[in-house]
N, C-alpha and C positions, 0 to 999 in steps of 0.2 A: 500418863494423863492424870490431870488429879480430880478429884471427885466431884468435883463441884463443874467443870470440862464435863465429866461424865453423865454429869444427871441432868445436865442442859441436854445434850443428846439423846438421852431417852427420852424427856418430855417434849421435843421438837418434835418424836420420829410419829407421834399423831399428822404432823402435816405432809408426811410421807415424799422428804426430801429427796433431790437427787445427789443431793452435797450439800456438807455440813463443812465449814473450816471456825475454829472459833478458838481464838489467841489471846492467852492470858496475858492482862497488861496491866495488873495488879501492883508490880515491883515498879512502875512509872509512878505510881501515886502513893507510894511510902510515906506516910505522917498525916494524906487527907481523911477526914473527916469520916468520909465512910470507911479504908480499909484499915483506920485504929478498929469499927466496932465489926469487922470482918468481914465488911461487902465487898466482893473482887469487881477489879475493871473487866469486863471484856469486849472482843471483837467478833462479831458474828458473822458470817458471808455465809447465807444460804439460797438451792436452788429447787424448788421448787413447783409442782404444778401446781396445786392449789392456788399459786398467785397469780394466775392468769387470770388477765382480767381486773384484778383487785389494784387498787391506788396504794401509796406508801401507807397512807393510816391505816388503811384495812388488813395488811401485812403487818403493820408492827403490831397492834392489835389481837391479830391472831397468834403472833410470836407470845407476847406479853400471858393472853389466855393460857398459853402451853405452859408458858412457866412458874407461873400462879403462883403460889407464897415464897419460890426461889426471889423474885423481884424485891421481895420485902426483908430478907434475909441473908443467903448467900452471895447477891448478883445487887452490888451498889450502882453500877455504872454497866450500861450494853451500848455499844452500837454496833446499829443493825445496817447491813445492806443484803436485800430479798430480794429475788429476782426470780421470775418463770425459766424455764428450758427455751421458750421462744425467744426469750431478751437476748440471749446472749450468741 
């Protein structure tokens, strides 16, 4: 797993997931814009109670808080799909 994989999951684990999956898709975007200045693509799927209840924006929202300056550095591109224990 490489570091940046890694430090996404410890700053998630505030929203006290039940599953984390999160796929580097960085080597898809070789030559754009953001991964010349080193921001990686990724893919998030996570499961969570905390979103219960909460709308898409208020999830990603609370994703984005968790990650805090990774957003502006590390992590060029996220998508995210959140989901409760009950959605699924």
């Amino acid at each position: 797993m490489n570091d940046t994989i890694a430090e996404i999951k410890s700053r998630l684990a505030v929203l006290a997931p039940e599953n984390i999956e999160i796929i580097d898709e960085s080597a898809q975007h070789a030559g754009h814009a953001g991964a010349r200045s080193g921001g990686g693509h990724y893919q998030l799927t996570i499961i969570a109670p905390t979103f219960q209840g909460q709308n898409i924006v208020a999830r990603h929202r609370a994703i984005y808080q968790a990650l805090g300056d990774l957003m502006q550095t590390r992590v060029h591109a996220l998508s995210i799909t959140a989901y409760s224990p009950e959605e699924l």
